[in-house]
Backbone as numpy.savetxt, mean C-alpha at the origin, in Angstrom:
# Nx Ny Nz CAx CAy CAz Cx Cy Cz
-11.18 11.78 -0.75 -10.30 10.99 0.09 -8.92 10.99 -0.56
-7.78 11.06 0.32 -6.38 11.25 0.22 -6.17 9.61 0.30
-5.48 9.13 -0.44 -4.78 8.06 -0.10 -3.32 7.63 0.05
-2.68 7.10 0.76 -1.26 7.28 0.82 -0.61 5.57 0.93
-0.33 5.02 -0.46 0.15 3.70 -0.16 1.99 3.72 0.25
1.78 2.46 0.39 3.01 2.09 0.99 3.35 0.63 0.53
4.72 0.99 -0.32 5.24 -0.83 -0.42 6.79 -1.01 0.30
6.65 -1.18 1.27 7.74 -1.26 2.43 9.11 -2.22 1.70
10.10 -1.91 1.97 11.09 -2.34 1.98 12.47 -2.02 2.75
13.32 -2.96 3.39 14.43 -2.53 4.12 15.32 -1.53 3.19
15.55 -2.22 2.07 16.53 -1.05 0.64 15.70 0.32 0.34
14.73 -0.23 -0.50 14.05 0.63 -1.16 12.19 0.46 -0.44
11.64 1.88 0.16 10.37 1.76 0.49 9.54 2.28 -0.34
8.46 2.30 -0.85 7.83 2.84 -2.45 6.67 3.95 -1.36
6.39 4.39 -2.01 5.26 5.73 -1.48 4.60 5.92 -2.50
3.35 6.19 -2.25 2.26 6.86 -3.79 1.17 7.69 -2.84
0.56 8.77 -3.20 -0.42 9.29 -3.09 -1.24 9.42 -4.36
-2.63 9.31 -4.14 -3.54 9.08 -4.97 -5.10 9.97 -4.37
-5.86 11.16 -5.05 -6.78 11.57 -4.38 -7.69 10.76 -5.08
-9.10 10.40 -4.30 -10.42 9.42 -4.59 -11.48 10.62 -4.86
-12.03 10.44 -5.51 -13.41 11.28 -5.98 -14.39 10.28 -6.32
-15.54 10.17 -5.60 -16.17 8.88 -6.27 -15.35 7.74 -6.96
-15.86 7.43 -8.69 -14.78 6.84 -9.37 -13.58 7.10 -9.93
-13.57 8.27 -9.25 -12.46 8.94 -10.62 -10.94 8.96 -9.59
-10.00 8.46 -9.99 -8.59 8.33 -9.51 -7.12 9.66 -10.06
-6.95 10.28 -9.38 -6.19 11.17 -9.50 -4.51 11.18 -8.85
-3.68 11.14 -9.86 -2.30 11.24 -9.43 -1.89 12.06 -8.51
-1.30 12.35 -6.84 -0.35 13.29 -6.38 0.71 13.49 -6.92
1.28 12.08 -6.09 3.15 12.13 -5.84 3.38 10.85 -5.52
4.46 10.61 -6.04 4.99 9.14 -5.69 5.90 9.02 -5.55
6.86 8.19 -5.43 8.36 8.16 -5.22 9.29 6.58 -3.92
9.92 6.88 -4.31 10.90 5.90 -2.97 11.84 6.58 -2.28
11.98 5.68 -1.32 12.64 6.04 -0.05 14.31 5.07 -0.24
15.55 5.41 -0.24 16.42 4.55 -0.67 16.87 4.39 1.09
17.09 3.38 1.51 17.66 2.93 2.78 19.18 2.76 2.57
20.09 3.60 2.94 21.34 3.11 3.25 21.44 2.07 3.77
22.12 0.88 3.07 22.26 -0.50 3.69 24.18 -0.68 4.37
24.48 0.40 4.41 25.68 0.04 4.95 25.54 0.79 6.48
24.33 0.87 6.75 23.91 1.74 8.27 23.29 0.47 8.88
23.41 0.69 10.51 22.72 -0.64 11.27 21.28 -0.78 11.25
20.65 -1.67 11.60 19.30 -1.95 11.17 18.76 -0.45 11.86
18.65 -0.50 12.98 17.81 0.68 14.21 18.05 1.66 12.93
19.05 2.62 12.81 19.20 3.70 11.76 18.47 3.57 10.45
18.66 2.62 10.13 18.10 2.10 8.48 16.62 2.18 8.97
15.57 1.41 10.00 14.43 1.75 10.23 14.09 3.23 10.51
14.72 3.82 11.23 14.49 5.33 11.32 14.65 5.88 9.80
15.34 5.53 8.93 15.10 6.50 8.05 13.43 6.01 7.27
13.29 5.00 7.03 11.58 4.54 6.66 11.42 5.14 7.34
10.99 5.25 9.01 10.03 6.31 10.14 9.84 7.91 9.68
11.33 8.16 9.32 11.30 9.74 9.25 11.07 10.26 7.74
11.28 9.37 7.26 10.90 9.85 5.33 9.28 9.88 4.91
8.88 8.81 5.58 7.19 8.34 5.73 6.89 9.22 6.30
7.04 10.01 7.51 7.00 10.89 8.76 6.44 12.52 7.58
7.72 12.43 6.65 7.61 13.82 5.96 6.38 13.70 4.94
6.69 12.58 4.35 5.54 12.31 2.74 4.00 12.33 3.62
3.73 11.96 4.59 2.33 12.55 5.66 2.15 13.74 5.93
3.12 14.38 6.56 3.43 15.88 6.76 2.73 16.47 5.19
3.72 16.30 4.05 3.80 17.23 3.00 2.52 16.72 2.19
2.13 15.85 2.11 0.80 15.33 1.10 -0.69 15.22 1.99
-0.40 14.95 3.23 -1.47 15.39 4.13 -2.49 14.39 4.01
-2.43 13.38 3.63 -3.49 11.81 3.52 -4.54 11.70 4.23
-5.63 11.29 3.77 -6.33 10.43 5.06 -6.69 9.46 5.53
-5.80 8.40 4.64 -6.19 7.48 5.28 -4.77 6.67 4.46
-4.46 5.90 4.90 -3.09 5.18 4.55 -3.57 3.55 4.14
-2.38 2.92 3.29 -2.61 1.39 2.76 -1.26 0.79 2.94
-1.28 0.16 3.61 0.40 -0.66 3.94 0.23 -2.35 3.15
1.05 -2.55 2.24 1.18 -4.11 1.75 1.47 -4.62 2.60
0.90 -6.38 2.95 1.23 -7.21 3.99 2.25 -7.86 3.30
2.97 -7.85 4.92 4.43 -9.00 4.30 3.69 -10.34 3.83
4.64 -11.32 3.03 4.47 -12.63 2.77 5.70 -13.19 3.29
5.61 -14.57 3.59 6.49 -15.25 4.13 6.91 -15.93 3.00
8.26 -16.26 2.86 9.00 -16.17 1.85 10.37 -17.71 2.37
11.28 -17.90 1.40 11.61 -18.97 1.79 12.21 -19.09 2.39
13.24 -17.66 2.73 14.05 -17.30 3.72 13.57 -16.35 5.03
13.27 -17.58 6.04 12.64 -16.87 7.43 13.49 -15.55 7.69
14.99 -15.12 7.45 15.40 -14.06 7.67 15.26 -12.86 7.01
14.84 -12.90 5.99 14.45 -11.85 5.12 13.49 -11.17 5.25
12.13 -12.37 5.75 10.62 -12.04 5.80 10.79 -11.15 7.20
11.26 -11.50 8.02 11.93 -10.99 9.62 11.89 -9.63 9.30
13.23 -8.91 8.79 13.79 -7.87 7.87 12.82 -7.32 7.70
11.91 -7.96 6.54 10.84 -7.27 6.12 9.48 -6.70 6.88
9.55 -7.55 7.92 8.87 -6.95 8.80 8.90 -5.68 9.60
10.40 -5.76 9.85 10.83 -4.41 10.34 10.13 -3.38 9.97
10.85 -3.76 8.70 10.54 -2.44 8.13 9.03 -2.16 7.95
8.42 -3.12 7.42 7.35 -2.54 7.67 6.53 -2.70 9.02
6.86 -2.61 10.05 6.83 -2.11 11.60 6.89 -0.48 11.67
8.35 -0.45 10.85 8.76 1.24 11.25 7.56 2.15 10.41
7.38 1.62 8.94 6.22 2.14 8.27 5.08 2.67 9.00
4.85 1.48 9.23 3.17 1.62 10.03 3.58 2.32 11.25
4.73 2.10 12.38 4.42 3.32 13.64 4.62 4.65 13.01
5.33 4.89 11.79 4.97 6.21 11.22 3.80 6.96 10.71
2.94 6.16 10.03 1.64 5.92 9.75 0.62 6.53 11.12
0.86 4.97 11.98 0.01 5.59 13.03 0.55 6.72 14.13
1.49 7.08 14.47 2.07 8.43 14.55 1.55 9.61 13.92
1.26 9.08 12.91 0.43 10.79 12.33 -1.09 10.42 12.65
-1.95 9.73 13.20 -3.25 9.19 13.57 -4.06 9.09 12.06
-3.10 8.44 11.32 -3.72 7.81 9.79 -4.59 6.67 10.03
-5.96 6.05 9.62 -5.98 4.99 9.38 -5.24 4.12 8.88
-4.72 3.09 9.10 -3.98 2.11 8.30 -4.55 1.08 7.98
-4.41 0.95 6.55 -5.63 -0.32 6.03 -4.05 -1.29 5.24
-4.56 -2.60 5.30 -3.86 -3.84 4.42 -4.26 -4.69 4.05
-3.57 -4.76 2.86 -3.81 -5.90 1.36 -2.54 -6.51 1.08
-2.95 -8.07 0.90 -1.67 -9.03 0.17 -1.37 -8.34 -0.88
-0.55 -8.45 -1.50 -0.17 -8.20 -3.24 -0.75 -8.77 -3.86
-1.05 -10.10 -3.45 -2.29 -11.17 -4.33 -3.66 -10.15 -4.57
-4.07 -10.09 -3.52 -4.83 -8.37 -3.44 -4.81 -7.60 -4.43
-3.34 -6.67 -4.09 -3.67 -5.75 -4.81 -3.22 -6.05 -6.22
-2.66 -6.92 -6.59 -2.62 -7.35 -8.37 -3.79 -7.44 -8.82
-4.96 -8.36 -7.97 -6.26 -8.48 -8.54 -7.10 -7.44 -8.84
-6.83 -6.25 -7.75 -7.81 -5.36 -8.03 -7.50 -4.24 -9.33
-5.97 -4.25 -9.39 -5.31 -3.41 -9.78 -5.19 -4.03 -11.42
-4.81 -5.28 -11.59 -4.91 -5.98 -12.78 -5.91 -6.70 -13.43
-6.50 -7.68 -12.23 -7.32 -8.19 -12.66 -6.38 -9.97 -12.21
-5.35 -10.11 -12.02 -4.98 -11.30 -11.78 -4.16 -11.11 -11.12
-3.80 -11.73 -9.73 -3.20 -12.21 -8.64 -1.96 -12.42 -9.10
-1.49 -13.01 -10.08 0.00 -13.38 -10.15 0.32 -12.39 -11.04
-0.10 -11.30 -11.43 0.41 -10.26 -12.52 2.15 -10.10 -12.37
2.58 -10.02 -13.41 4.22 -9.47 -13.05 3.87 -8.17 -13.01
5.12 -7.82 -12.41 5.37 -6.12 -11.81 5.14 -5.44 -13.15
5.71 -5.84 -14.18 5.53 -5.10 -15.55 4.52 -4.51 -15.27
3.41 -5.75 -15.28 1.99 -5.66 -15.71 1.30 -4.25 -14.79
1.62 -4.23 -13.18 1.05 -3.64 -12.64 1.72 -2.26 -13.18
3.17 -2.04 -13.22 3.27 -0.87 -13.59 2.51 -0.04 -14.84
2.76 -0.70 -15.85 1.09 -0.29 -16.96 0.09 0.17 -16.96
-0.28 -0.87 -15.71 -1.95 -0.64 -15.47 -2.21 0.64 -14.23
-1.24 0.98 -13.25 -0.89 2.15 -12.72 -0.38 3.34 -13.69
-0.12 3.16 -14.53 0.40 4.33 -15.80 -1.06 4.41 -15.96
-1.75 3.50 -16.66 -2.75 3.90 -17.69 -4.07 4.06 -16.51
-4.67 3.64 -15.15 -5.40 4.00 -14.55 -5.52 5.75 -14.15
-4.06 5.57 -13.88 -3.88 6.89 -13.18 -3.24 8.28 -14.25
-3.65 7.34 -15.49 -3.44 8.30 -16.83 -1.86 9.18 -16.81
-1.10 8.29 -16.31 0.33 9.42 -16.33 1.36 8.92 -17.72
2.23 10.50 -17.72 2.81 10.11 -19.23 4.28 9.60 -19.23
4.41 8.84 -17.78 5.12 7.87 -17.91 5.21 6.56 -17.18
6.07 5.35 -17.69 6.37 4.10 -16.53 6.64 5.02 -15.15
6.04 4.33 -14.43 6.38 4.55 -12.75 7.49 3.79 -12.44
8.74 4.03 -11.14 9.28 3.31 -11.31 8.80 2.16 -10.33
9.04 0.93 -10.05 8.55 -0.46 -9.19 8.42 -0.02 -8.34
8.89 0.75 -7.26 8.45 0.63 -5.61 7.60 1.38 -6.03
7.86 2.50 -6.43 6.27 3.76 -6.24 4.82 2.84 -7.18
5.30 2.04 -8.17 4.18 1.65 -8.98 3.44 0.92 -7.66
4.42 0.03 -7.32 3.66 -0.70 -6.17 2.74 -0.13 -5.41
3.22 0.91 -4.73 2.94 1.70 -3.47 1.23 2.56 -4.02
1.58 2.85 -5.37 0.31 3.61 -5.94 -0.96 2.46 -5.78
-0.33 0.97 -6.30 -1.08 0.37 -6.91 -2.17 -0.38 -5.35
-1.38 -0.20 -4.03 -1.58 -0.35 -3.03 -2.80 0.56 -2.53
-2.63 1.67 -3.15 -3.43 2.89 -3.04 -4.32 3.05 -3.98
-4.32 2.61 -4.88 -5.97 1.89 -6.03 -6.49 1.06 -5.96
-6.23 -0.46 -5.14 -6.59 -1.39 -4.69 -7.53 -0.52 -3.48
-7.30 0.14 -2.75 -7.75 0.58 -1.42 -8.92 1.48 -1.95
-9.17 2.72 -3.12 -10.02 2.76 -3.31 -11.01 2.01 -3.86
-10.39 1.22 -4.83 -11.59 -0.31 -5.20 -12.17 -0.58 -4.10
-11.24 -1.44 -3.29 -12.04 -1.92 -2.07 -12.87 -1.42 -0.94
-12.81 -0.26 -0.52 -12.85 0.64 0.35 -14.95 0.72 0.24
-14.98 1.21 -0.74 -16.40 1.20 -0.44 -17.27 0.47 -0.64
-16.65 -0.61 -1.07 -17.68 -1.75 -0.82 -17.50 -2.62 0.76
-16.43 -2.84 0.96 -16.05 -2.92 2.62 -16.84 -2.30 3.43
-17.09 -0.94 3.33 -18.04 0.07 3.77 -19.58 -0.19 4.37
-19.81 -0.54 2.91 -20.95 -0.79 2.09 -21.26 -1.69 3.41
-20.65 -2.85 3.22 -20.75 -4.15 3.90 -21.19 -4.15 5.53
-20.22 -3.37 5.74 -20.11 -3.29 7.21 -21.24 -2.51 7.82
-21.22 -1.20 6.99 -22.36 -0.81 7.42 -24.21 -1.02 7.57
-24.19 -2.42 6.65 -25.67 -2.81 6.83 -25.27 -4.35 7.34
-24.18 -4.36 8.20 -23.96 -5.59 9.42 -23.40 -6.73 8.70
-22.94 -6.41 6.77 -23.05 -7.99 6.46 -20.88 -8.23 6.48
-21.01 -7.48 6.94 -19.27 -7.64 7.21 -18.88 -7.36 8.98
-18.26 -8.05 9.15 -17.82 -8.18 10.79 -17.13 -6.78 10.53
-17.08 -6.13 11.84 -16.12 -4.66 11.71 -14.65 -5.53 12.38
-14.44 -6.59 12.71 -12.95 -6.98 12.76 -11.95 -7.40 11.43
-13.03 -7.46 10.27 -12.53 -8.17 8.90 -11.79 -9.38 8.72
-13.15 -10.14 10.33 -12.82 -11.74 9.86 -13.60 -12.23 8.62
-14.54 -11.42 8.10 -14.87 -12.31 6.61 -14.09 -11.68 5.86
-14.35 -12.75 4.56 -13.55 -12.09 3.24 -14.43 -12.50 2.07
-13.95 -11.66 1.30 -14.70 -11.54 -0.25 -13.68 -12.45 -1.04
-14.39 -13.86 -1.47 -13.43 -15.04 -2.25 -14.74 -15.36 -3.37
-14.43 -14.98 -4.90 -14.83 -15.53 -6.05 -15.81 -14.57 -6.17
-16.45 -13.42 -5.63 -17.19 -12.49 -5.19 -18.30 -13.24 -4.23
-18.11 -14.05 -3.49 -19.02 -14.39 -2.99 -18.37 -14.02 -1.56
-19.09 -13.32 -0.13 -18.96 -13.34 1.39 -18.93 -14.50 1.77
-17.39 -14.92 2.35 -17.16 -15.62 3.35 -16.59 -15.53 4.50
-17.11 -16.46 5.88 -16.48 -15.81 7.12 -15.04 -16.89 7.50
């Protein structure tokens, strides 16, 4: 399995590809997307659409991980942020990717081990999972780490669903490891 995360942003959008082999986690490509912020919003979303558009094209994924926005203290920002990650995902589903999503609370836990990790932390633990011989920089660490969370989770979700003990809408959730709906 190809994985292709995504940590959306209006400035900067993070990208990671990651191939799955059973347990074993393997580096592609990673990188960011820089948004000209002196361009109007419509333009600035097209370039997320068409940069995402290529990193699908050229890495060839199969299945995609988009971070969910959080609402934040400024309703206009979170707005913003939605956009953008709007334009993400119709790029996403434009190429007929699955699109799967995780909070950051999420993916820190799976990825660290604790929900409030600082970015430091995750970048580290994306260096040293994915065995590379250097710091990643923040959006792509993100975007990877979006994309290791997704194989963690992925087959046990699976798992779940397929012997009925998970709704296929993913109204339950996994809290303390225990199934709740």
């Amino acid at each position: 399995m190809r994985i292709l995360g995504i940590d959306p942003g209006l400035r900067r959008t993070g990208f990671g590809v990651i191939d799955v082999q059973g347990s074993r986690l393997q580096y592609v490509t990673s990188g960011t997307i820089i948004v000209p912020t002196d361009q109007p919003l419509a333009q600035r979303l097209k370039v997320i659409l068409d940069n995402i558009r290529e990193v699908v094209q050229s890495t060839q994924p199969t299945v995609s991980v988009l971070e969910k926005v959080f609402v934040n203290a400024n309703p206009a920002s979170t707005l913003l942020l939605g956009q953008a990650r709007g334009a993400a995902m119709c790029a996403l589903a434009d190429s007929n990717l699955d699109v799967h999503e995780y909070t950051a609370l999420q993916v820190k836990k799976a990825v660290v081990g604790n929900g409030h990790a600082a970015k430091e932390q995750v970048q580290k633990m994306v260096q040293h999972l994915l065995a590379l011989s250097g710091l990643p920089a923040a959006d792509s660490a993100d975007a990877l780490a979006c994309a290791i969370c997704h194989a963690h989770c992925h087959p046990l979700t699976q798992r779940l669903k397929d012997t009925g003990q998970l709704a296929p809408n993913h109204t339950n959730r996994v809290r303390g490891g225990r199934l709740v709906s």
